[in-house]
C-alpha positions in Angstrom: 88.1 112.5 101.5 90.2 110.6 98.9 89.5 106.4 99.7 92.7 105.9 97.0 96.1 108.2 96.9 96.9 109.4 93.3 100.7 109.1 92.2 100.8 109.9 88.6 99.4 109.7 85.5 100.6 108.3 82.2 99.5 108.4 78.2 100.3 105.2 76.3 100.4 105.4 72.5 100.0 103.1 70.3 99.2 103.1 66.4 96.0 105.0 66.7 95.0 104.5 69.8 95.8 106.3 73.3 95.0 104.8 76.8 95.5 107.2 79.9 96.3 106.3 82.6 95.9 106.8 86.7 98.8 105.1 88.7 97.1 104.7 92.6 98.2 103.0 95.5 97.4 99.3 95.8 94.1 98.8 97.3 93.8 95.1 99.0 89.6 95.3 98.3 90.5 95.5 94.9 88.8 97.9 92.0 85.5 99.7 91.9 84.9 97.3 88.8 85.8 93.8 91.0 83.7 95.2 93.7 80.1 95.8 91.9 80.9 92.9 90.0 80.7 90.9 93.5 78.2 92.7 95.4 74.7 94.4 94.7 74.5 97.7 95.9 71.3 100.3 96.8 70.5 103.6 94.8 72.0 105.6 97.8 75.3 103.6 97.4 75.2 104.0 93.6 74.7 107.8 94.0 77.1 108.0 97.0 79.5 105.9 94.7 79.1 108.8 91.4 79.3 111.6 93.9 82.2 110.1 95.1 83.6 109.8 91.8 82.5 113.0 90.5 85.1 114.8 93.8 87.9 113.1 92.6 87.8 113.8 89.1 87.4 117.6 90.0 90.3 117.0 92.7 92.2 115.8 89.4 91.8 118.9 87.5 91.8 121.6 90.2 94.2 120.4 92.3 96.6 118.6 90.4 97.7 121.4 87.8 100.7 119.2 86.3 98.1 116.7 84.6 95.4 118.6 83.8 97.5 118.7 79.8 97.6 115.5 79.4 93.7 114.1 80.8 
């Protein structure tokens, strides 16, 4: 189950560097990153949390053939 609906993706260049980027729907709770920074969380949440994370990157590559170039 995806928590956060994908849009598109985008590459930013700059000089030297490039920044990739995933464009989601708004989420009113705020980022994974706000969230931890706010709240202490177990060993079973941190593993749920990377399995979690681990499904959506594959959902990114396997189903999503148009990006899979550019990430």
């Amino acid at each position: 189950e995806n928590i956060l609906r994908f849009i598109a993706s985008e590459r930013k260049e700059e000089s030297l560097v490039t920044e990739f980027w995933l464009i989601t729907e708004f989420h009113e709770n705020g980022s994974l990153s706000d969230y931890l920074k706010g709240n202490s969380i177990t060993w079973a949440q941190l593993c749920h949390i990377g399995e979690s994370m681990t499904c959506g990157i594959t959902y990114l590559h396997d189903e999503i053939p148009a990006i899979n170039g550019s990430l």
